[in-house]
N, C-alpha and C positions, 0 to 999 in steps of 0.2 A: 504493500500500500504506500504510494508516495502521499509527503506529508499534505500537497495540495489538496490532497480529494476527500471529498466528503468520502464519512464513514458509512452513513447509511442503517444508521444502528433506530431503535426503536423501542420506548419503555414498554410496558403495560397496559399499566393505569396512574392519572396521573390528578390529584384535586387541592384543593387551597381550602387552609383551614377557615371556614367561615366563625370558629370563634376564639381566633388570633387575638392574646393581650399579654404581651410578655411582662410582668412585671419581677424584676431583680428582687427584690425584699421578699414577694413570698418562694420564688424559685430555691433561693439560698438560707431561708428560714426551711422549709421541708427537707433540703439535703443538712440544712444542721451547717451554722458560719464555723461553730467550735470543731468540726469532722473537717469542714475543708480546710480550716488552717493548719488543723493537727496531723492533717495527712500529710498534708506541704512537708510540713518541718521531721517528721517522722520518716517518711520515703526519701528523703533528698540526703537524709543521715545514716543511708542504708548504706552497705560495702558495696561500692562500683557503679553505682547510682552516675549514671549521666542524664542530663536530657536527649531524648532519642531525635535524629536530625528533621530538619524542617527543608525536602527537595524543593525547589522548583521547578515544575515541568514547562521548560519554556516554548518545546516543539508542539509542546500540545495549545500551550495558549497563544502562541500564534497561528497553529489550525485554526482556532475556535473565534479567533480575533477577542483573545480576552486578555487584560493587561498581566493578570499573572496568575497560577495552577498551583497553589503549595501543597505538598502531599508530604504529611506526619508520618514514616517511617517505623511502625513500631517495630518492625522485625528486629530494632536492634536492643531491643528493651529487655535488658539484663540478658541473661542468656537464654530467656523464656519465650524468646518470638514471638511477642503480643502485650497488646496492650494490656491482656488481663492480670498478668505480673503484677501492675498495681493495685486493682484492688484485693484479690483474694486472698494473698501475703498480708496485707493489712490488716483484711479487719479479722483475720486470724491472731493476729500478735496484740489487735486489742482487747478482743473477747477473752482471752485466754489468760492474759496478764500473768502469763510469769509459770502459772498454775501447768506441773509438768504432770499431771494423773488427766487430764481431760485429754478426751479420744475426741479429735472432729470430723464430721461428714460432712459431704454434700455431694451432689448431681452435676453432672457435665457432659459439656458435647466436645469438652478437651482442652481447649484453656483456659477455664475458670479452675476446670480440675488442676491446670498443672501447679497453678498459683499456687493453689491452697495445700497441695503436697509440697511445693516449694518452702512456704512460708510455715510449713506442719515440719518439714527434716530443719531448718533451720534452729528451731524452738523447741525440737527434741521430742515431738507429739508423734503419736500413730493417727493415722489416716486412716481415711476409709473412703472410697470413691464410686459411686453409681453410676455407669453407663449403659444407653442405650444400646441395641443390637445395631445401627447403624453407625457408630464409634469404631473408629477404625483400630487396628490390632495397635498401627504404628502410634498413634496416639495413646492407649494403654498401657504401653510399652516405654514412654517417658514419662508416666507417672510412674510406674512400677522403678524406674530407675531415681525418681525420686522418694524410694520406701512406704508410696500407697500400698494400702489394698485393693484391687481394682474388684466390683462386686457388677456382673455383666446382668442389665435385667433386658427382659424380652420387650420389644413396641418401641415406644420411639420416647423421646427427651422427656415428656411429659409423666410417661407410666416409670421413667430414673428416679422423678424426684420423688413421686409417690413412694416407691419403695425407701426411697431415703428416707423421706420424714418417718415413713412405719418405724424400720427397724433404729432408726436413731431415738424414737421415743421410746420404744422396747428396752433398748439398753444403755440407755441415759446418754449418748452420744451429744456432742454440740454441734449444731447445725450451721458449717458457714457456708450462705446462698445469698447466691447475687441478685434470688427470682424474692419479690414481698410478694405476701399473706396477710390476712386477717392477722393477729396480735402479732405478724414476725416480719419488723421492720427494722429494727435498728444494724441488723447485719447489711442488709441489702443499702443501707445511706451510705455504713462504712465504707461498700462496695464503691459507689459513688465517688464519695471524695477521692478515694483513689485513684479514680478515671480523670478529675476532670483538673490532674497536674498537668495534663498532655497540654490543655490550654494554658497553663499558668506558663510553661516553657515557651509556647510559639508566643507569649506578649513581649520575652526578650530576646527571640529569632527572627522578628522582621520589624519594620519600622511601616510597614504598610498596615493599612486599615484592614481588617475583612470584610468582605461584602457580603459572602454568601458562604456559608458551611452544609456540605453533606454526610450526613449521619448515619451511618449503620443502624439498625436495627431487627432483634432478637425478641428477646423479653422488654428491651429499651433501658437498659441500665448503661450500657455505654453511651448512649446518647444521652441521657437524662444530665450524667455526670457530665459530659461534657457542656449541655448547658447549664449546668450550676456554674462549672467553671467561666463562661462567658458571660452567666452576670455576676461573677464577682471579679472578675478577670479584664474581662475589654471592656473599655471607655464604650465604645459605638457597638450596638446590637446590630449584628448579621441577620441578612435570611437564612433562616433555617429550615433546609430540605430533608425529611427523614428518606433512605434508601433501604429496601424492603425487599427479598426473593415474591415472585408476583405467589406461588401457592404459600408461602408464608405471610400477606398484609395484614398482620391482624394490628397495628399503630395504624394504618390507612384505613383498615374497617372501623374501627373504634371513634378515628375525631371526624372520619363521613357521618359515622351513627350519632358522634355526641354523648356515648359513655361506651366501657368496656365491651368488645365483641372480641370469642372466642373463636377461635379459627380450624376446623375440620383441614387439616392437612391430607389429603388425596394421595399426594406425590412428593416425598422429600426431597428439596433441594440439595443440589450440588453446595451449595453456602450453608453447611451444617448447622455452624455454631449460631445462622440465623434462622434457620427453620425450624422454627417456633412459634407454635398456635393461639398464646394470650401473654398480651402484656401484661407484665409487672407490675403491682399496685401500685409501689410508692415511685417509680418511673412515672406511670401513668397520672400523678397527678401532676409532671410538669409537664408534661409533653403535649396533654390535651388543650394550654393555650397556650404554650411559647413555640412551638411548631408553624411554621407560618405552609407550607408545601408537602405533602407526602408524594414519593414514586413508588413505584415496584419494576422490576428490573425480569427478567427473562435468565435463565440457565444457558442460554448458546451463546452467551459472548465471553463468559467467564472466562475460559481456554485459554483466549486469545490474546483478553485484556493484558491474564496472567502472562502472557507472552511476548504482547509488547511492553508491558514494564521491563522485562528480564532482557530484553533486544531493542533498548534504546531507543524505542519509536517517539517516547515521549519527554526525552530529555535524554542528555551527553551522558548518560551514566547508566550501568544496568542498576535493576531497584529487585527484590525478591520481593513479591506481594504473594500472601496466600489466596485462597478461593474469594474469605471474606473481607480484601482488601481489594476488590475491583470494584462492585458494582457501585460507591461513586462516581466512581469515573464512567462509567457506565451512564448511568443517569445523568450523569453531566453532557457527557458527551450527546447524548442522545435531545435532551434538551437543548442545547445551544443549538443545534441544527433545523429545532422544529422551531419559525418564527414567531407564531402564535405563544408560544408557550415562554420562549426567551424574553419576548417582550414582558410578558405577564410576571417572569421573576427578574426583569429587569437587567439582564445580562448583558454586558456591552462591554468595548475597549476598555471601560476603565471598572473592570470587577475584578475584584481579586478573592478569588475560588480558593476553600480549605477543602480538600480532601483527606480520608481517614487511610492511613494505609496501615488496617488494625493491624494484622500478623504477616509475618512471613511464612516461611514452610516449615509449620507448624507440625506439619502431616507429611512428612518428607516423600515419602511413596505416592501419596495422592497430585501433590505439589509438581513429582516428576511427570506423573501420568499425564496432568491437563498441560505443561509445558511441552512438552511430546505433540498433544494434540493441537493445542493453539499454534505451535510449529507449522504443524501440516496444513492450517489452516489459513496462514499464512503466506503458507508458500502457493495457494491456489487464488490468493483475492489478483 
C-alpha cells in the first residue's frame, strides 16, 4: 500500500453520545483524587518504573492530513507488555498491605492476570488465576512462570469470573478485579488509578494539546482510568472516542440505550482481552457522560494493522502492537476517510490524535500468527 492511497477500511457502527457532560470533579471524585495521587507516587517508586514512550506516527498523519498521531506504547511497560502492569500490581500491594497469609484471585483474559501474578510473586503471595477456554496456552504459560495457579474454566470471560468469585468466597480468597459489582468497588478504582498514569506521562511527553483520544474498551476500566487521568491530568478536555470489537459493543449498546446493556456474544473476537459482554459498574459511571463518540471496529483488519505497525507503514520505526493495540487506529483511520463522520468529530490539519497502543505481544504465538497473516495481506493490497 503506498502511503498516498486511501485505505478503504470501514467501522461498524458508529453514534455520538447524546448525553455528553464531562464534568472533572465528579469523574475524579468516583475514581477517588487520594487513589490517583497515590498510584502516581507509588508506581513511579517501583524498580525500573519508566514512563513507557509517546511515538509519533507521522506517515500516518500525513495520510490522514492530520497534524499529529501519538501512539502510547505500552508494550514497553515493565517487562509485562501492557498496560495492565499498572493497575493489577497495584491494587494488589494495596489490598494486601504487607499481610503475607492472604491468597489472591481473580479472572483474566491475560493481562490483568499477568499483573496480579506479577504484583502476587513480588509481595511473596500465592495466586490463583481463572481462565477462560479461549485463553491461550501461551498466555497461561506466563503466568505460571510468574508462580500463579492457573484454574482453566469452561465458556468464555464471563463464566472465569463466576467461578472466581464462587470459589474465592469458598475459601476466603481476596479478590483482585478490575471488573465492579454491586458492594465490590474499591479494587476495581484501585485498578483505575493505575491506568490513568499512562496520561499523567504523555502531559510531560508533548507540549501539544490533545484533541481527540481513542479508547479501548472491554469491561471499560482502561478507558474509564484513562479518563480520570484527563481530568485531573490535561488543562483542555479531548474528544473522547471509545473503540469496541463490533460482537463485543456493549459501552456502544449501553450510552445508545442510556443505562447498562449486557451483550450476548455470538462470536469471540480476535481482541480477547476486549470481548466482553457488560460493562463495569464503577467504569460505567464515567463513561456514560464523559464519552462524547462510540465505534466498533471489525476483526479483518487486525492482521494487518498489526503488520503495519511492525513494517513501518506508519512511522520510521517498527512498533510491536498486540491484537488489542490496533483497533484505534483502526477506527481512526476509518473515520478520517469517511467525511461525514470526520466532520462531525471535527478532525482536520490541526488534531492531534492519542492512540492507545495497550500491549504488545503479549501472546507471542498469537502475535506471530496475525503478523504472518497481515504479511500476506499485505503483500496482495
Amino acid at each position: 500500500m503506498k502511503q498516498s492511497e486511501e485505505y478503504g477500511w470501514k467501522i461498524s457502527n458508529f453514534i455520538a453520545n447524546q448525553n455528553y457532560n464531562f464534568d472533572r470533579k465528579k469523574i475524579i471524585d468516583e475514581c477517588g483524587d487520594y487513589n490517583l495521587d497515590d498510584a502516581l507516587k507509588v508506581i513511579s517508586g517501583w524498580e525500573n518504573y519508566t514512563p513507557t514512550p509517546l511515538l509519533n506516527l507521522k506517515k500516518l498523519s500525513n495520510n490522514l492530513n492530520l497534524k499529529n498521531i501519538f501512539y502510547k506504547d505500552e508494550s514497553k511497560r515493565f517487562h509485562l507488555k501492557s498496560f495492565k502492569a499498572l493497575g493489577g500490581a497495584y491494587a494488589v500491594e494495596k489490598v494486601t498491605q504487607g499481610n503475607k497469609n492472604i491468597i489472591v484471585a481473580t479472572a483474566t483474559a491475560g493481562n490483568h492476570g499477568r499483573s496480579v501474578a506479577w504484583g502476587s510473586k513480588k509481595l511473596g503471595l500465592k495466586c490463583k488465576i481463572f481462565i477462560s477456554e479461549y485463553v491461550s496456552e501461551a498466555r497461561a504459560d506466563e503466568m505460571r512462570k510468574l508462580g500463579a495457579e492457573i484454574i482453566r474454566v469452561s465458556g468464555n470471560y464471563e463464566k472465569s469470573l463466576e467461578e472466581c468469585i464462587n470459589q474465592s468466597k469458598s475459601n476466603g480468597w481476596e479478590i483482585i478485579q478490575d471488573v465492579a459489582w454491586e458492594n465490590y468497588e474499591i479494587v476495581p478504582k484501585l485498578t483505575m488509578a493505575g491506568y490513568s498514569i499512562m496520561i499523567n506521562e504523555i502531559t510531560s511527553q508533548t507540549d501539544e494539546y490533545i484533541t481527540h483520544v481513542f479508547l479501548q474498551a472491554g469491561v471499560g476500566g482502561m478507558a474509564s482510568g484513562a479518563i480520570a487521568g484527563i481530568a485531573k491530568y490535561f488543562k483542555r478536555i479531548p474528544k473522547i472516542i471509545i473503540v469496541e470489537p463490533e460482537n463485543a459493543d456493549c459501552v456502544l449498546r449501553s450510552i445508545e440505550k442510556g443505562s447498562l446493556k449486557k451483550i450476548n456474544i455470538k462470536k469471540e473476537s480476535i481482541m480477547g482481552g476486549m470481548s466482553c459482554g457488560e460493562v463495569s459498574l464503577v467504569p460505567w459511571k464515567i463513561l456514560k457522560n464523559a464519552v462524547n463518540f462510540c465505534s466498533s471496529v471489525p476483526d479483518n483488519y487486525v492482521a494487518r494493522t498489526l503488520a503495519m505497525l511492525k513494517n513501518k507503514y506508519f512511522c520510521n520505526q517498527n512498533i510491536i502492537g498486540g491484537e488489542c493495540a490496533t483497533p484505534g487506529i483502526i477506527s481512526l483511520i476509518s473515520l478520517s476517510e469517511d467525511k461525514k463522520k470526520r466532520e462531525q468529530l471535527e478532525l482536520n490539519e490541526n488534531s492531534n490524535v492519542l492512540v492507545m497502543g495497550c500491549e504488545g505481544d503479549a501472546d507471542e504465538l498469537l502475535y506471530n500468527k496475525l503478523l504472518k497473516k497481515g504479511n500476506d495481506e499485505l503483500g496482495n493490497i
